[in-house]
N, C-alpha and C positions, 0 to 999 in steps of 0.2 A: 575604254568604251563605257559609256552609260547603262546603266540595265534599265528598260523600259518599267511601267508599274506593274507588265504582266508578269514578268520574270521573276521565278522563283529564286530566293537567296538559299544556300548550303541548309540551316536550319527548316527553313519550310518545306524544303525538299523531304530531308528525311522524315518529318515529320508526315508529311504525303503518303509516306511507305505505309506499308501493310505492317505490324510490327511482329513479323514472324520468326524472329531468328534472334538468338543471346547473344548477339555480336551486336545489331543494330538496336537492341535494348540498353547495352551497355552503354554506343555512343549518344542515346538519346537521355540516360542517364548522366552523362557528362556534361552533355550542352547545358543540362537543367541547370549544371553545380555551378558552368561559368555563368548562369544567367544570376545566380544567387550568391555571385561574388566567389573569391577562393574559399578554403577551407581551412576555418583558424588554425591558425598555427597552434594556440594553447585552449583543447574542445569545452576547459573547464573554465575562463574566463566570464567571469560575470555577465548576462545581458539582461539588456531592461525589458521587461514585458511587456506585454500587448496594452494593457491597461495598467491604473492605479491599484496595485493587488491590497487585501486585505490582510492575506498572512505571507508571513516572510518563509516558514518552514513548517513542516508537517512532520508531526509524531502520529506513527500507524499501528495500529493493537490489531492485532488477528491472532482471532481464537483457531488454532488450527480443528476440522473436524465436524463442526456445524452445532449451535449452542440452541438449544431448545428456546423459540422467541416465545411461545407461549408458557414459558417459564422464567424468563426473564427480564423483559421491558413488553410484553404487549397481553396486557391482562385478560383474560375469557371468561366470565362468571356463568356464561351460558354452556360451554364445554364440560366446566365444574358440575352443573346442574343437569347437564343432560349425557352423562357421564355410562357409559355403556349400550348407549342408542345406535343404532344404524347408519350410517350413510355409502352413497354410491360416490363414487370417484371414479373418470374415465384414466386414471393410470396409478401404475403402484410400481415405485421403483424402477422406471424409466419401459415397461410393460403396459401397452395399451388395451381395454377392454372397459367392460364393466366389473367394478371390484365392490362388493361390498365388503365397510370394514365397522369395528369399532371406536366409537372416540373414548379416549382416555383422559382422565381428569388431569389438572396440575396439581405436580407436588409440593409446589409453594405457593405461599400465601401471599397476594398484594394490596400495598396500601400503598396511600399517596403520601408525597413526599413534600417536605420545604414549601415555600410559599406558592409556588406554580402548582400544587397536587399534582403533579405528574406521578404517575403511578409507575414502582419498579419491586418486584418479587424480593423476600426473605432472602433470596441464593445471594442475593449483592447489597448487604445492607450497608457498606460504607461506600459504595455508588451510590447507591438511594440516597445517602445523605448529601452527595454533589446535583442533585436532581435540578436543581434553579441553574445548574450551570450546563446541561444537555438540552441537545436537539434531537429527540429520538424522529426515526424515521422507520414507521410500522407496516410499510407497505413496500420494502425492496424486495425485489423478484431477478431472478435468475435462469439463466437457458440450460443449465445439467445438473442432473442429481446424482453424477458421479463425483467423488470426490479431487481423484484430479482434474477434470476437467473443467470442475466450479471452483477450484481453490488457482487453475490456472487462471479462468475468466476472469474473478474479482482483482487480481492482482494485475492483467494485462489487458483486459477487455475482449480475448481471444477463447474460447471454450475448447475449439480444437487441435488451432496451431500455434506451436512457439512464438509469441512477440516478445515488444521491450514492454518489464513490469512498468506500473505508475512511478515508482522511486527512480528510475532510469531517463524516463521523460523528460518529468521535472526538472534534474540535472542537464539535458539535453539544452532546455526551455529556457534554464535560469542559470546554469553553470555554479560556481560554489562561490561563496563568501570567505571562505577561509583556505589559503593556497595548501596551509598543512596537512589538511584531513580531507577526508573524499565526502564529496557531497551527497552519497547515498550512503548507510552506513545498515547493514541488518543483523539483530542480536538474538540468537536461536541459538537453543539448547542443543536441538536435533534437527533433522533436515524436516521439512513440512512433508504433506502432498504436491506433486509436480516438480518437487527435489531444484536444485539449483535454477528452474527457469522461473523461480519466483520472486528473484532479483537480478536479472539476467534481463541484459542492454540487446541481446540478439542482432539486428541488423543497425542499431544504431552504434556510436564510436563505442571502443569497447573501455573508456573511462569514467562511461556512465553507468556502468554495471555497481550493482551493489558492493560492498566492502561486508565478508562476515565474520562477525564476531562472535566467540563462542564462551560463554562463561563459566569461567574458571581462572587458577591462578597464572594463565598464559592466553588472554582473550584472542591476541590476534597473533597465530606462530609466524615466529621466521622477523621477530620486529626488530631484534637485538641486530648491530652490525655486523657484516660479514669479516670488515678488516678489523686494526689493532683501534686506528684512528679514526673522531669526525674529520679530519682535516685529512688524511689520507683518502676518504672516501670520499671528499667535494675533489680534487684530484683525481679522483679515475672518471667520477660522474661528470665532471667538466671535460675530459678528455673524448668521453662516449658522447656527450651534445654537440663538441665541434663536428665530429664525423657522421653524427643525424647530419646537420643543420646544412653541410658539404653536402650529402645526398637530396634533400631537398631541393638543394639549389640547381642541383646539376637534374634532377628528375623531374619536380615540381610535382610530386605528386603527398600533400600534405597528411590527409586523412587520417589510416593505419598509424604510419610513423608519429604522427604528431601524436594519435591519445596514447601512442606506446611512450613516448616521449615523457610526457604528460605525466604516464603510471610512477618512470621513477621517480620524478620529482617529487610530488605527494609520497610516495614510499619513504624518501629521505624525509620529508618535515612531519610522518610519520612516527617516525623514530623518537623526535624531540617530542612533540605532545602529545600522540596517546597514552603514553606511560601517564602524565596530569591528569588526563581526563577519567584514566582507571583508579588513578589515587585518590581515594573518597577520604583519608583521615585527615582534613579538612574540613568536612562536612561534620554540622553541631548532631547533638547526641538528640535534640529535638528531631533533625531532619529525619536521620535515622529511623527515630522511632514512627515517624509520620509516613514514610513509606512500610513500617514493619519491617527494616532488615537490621539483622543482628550485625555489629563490630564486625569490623575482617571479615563479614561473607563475601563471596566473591558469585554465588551462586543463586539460584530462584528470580522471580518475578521482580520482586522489590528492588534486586540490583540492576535489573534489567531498567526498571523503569526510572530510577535514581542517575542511573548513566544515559538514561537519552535525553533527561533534562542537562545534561553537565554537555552532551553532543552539539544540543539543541543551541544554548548559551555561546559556543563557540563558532557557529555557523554555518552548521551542518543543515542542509536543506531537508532533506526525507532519513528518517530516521523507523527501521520497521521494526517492530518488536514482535516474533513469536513466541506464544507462551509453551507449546509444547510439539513435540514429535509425532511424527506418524505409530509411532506405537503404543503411544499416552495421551489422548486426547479426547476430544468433544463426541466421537462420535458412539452415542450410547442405546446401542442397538438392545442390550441384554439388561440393561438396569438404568433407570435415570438418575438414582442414586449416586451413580458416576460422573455426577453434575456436581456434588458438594464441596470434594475438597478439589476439585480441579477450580471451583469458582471462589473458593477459600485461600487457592495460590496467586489469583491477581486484583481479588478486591480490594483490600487494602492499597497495595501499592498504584493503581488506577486512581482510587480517592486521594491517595499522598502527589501523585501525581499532577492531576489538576490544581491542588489545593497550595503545592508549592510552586509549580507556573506563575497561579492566581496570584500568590503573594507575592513573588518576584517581577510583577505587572508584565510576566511574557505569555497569561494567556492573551490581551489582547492584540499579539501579532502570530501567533501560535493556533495551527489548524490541530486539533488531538481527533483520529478517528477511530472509532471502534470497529471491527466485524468480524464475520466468520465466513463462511465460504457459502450455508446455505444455513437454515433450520432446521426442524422433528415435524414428521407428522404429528396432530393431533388425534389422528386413531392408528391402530393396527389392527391387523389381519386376524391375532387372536385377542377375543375378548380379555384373556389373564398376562397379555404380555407387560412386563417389566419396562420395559423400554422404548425407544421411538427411530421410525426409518428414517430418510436423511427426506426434505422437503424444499425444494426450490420455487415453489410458485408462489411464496412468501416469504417474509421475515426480518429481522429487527438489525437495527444499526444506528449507532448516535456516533453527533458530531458536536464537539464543544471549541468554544474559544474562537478564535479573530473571524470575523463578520457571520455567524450566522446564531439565528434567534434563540435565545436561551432558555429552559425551562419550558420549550415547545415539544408541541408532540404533531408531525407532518401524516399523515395518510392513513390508512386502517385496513386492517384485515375482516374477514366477515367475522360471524358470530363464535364462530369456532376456529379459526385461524386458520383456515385454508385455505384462501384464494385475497387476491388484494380486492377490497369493495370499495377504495376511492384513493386517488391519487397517487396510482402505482408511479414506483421508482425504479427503473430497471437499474442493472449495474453498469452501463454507458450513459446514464443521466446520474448517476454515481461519480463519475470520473469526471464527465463534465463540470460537475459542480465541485470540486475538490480542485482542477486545474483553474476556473475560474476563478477560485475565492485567493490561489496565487499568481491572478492577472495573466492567465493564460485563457486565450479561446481556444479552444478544445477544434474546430474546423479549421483555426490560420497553424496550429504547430504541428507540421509532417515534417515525412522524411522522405526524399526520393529510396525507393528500394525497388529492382528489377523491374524499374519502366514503371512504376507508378506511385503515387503518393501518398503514405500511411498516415497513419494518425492511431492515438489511443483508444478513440472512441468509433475508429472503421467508418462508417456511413450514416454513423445513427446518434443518440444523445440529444438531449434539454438540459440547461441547466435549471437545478431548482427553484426558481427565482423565490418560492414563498417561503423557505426557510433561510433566508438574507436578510438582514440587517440591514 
C-alpha cells in the first residue's frame, strides 16, 4: 500500500514524541547516526575539512595558573602612575558587592619590540625578540575565576561540565596524518587544574582523547613490547582484529569497537616511532642551544618544546604543552616575584620554538598558541600586597604562525587592565577562531550526544575575522 503525503514515516513519527524517556533518546540518537552514514570503521582516518584550512596542526602553550597580562603582553603606564589609588569593582574573587581595592603597579618594564613596536614586558625578553611574529590578543575574557573551572573552559569551551578538550575535536574533525602516532599528543610534567579532562575526548570516540606524555627517561610507560617478538605480536594483533572485525559483522555496531580497535593499532606503530621522535642526538648542537636545552636532558620546557616540533613534523595534529603542575605554577597570590623564573623556564625555548618552525618554513602551516586559563587582578584588597588574585574579565594571549596577522596587537583592555574596552574576545570566539584557521566551522562540527548536537563552542562564538590574514 502507498502511504498518502499525510502519513507519518517511522522517523517522523518518533520524532513527534515528546522526547521524555533514555530509551527514545537513544533511538532518536541512532536514526541521527544512520542519517549521517555508518560509523568509520578507522575514527582516526584522515577527512577533509569544511574549507581551505590555513594550518595543518596546532602547537598549544598553556601556562597552567593565570599569568599576570598586565605584566606581560598588555602594558598599563596609567596603573604605573596611578599606583596605590582607589577603585570600586562590583566583585572580588567570584564575591558580588562593592569592593574597594588598591591598584598595584607592574613589576616589569615595557618596551616595544622588532619592527611592529608591539610592546612586551622584561619577564619575556626572548619572546619580545619574536614580537613581528605574534598576534597578541589584549582583550580575552572568561566566565570563572576559579581555577578549575577556567582552566576546564579554555581547554573545552565548558566552565562547569566535562566536555571534549579543543586537541580532541580537532582529531575528531580532521583524524591524524600519521597512522603511527595519535593525533593529539599532551607533554606535562604534572597533572594541570581539571586533572585528566583536559585532554579528555568525554563523549566523543575515545581515540580522540589525548596521548600523555611525561618527561623523563620513560615519556610514555608501558611502550616496550609485551612479547619476545615484533612478529610474534603482529600475530596475536592480527588474530584479535579477525575476532573485532567477526563481531562487527555479526552486530554492526562500529563506534566503541572500532576506536578500541583503532587504539591498538596506533599503540603498535607506537612502539616503532616514538622511541625517534624522543631521540634528539640527531639534532645539531645549534638546535639545542636555540631552545636552551642542555645534551641528554630529557626534562624542562626546552625539551618540551624541542619534541613538539619533532611531533609537529611527523603529523601530529594538536600537540599541548604544559609548562607546570598544580602545585608549581602561575598562580601568584603571595609574591609576583613568582613570575620570574617560572617565565625564565619557557622563554627561551617559546623563542627557539617559533624561530626554528620559522626556519624550517613550518611556521607557515603551523598554528602556535599561547595561554593561561585567566589573568591577576591589577589591584588588591591590601594596599602592601605582594601579589595578585586570579582575574577573568580580561587578559592576554597570542597567536603566531599560519593565517593570522603578525606583529599585531587585536583589542585592549581599559587603562588599568580591568575590564575589556574594545573588541572583547571571549574563549568561544577563541575556539572559533583556532577551528577556523584549521578549516573547520566551529557551528557545522557536532556530535550527536544524548538526543542532541554538541559542539566546542555550545551555542555561541565569532570567529575573529580581524586578526586573519
Amino acid at each position: 500500500m502507498t502511504c498518502p503525503t499525510t502519513c507519518l514515516s517511522r522517523r517522523s513519527a518518533l520524532r513527534s514524541m515528546t522526547l521524555g524517556s533514555t530509551l527514545l533518546n537513544g533511538i532518536v540518537s541512532q536514526l541521527s547516526a544512520e542519517e549521517n552514514g555508518p560509523a568509520p570503521l578507522d575514527p582516526l582516518a584522515p577527512r577533509a575539512p569544511h574549507f581551505e584550512p590555513r594550518a595543518k596542526r596546532v602547537i598549544f602553550l598553556f601556562m597552567s595558573g593565570g599569568v599576570s597580562h598586565v605584566e606581560s603582553f598588555d602594558p598599563k603606564p596609567r596603573l604605573k602612575a596611578d599606583a596605590g589609588k582607589t577603585v570600586t569593582v562590583p566583585e572580588f574573587q567570584g564575591r558580588r558587592g562593592e569592593f574597594s581595592m588598591f591598584l598595584r603597579p607592574p613589576q616589569w618594564e615595557f618596551r616595544p619590540r622588532g619592527e611592529s613596536g608591539l610592546e612586551v614586558s622584561e619577564l619575556f625578553p626572548h619572546i619580545g625578540g619574536r614580537a613581528d611574529d605574534l598576534c597578541v590578543i589584549r582583550s580575552l575574557r572568561s566566565d570563572h575565576t576559579n581555577h578549575y573551572e577556567a582552566t576546564l573552559g579554555i581547554h573545552t569551551g565548558s566552565f562547569t561540565f566535562a566536555r571534549p578538550s579543543l586537541g580532541s575535536w580537532l582529531s575528531y574533525g580532521l583524524g591524524t596524518l600519521n597512522r603511527n602516532l595519535p593525533s593529539f599528543v599532551v607533554i606535562a610534567p604534572f597533572t594541570p587544574y581539571a586533572g585528566g579532562q583536559v585532554w579528555a575526548s568525554d563523549f566523543l570516540p575515545g581515540s580522540h582523547q589525548g596521548t600523555l606524555v611525561l618527561p623523563g627517561p620513560e615519556p610514555v610507560a608501558n611502550i616496550r613490547r609485551r612479547v619476545a617478538t615484533r612478529d610474534l605480536q603482529q600475530r596475536e594483533l592480527a588474530l584479535q582484529e579477525r575476532l573485532n572485525r567477526r563481531h562487527l559483522e555479526t552486530r554492526g555496531q562500529a563506534g566503541p569497537l572500532a576506536a578500541r580497535m583503532r587504539s591498538f593499532e596506533t599503540a603498535f606503530g607506537m612502539q616503532s616511532e616514538l622511541p625517534d621522535v624522543f631521540d634528539l642526538s640527531g639534532e645539531t648542537e645549534a638546535t639545542l642551544r636555540l631552545y636552551g636545552l642542555e645534551p641528554g636532558s630529557t626534562r624542562g620546557f626546552a625539551w618540551q618544546c624541542l619534541v613538539a616540533r619533532r611531533l609537529a613534523e611527523r603529523g601530529v595534529r594538536f600537540v599541548e604543552l604544559i609548562d607546570v603542575g598544580s602545585s608549581n605554577n602561575w598562580d601568584a597570590h603571595g609574591d609576583m616575584q613568582t613570575h620570574a623564573p617560572l617565565a625564565k623556564n619557557v622563554d627561551q625555548p617559546i623563542a627557539g620554538l617559533l624561530t626554528d618552525l620559522k626556519q624550517r618554513g613550518m611556521l607557515e602551516d603551523t598554528l602556535v598558541v599561547w595561554t593561561t586559563e585567566f589573568g591577576r587582578t591589577p589591584f588588591n584588597a591590601d594596599a602592601g600586597a605582594r601579589g595578585r588574585e586570579h582575574h577573568h574579565w580580561v587578559f592576554s594571549s597570542w597567536l603566531a604562525g599560519a593565517g593570522v596577522r603578525s606583529g599585531h596587537v587585536h583589542g585592549a583592555s581599559d587603562e588599568y587592565g580591568i575590564h575589556a574596552a574594545s573588541d572583547a574576545v571571549h574563549v568561544h570566539d577563541f575556539h572559533a577562531t583556532i577551528l577556523h584557521l584549521m578549516g573547520l566551522d566551529h557551528e557545522r562540527l557536532t556530535f550527536r550526544h544524548s538526543g542532541r548536537d554538541y559542539r566546542l563552542t555550545d551555542v555561541h562564538g565569532q570567529v575573529v575575522e580581524e586578526i586573519l590574514t
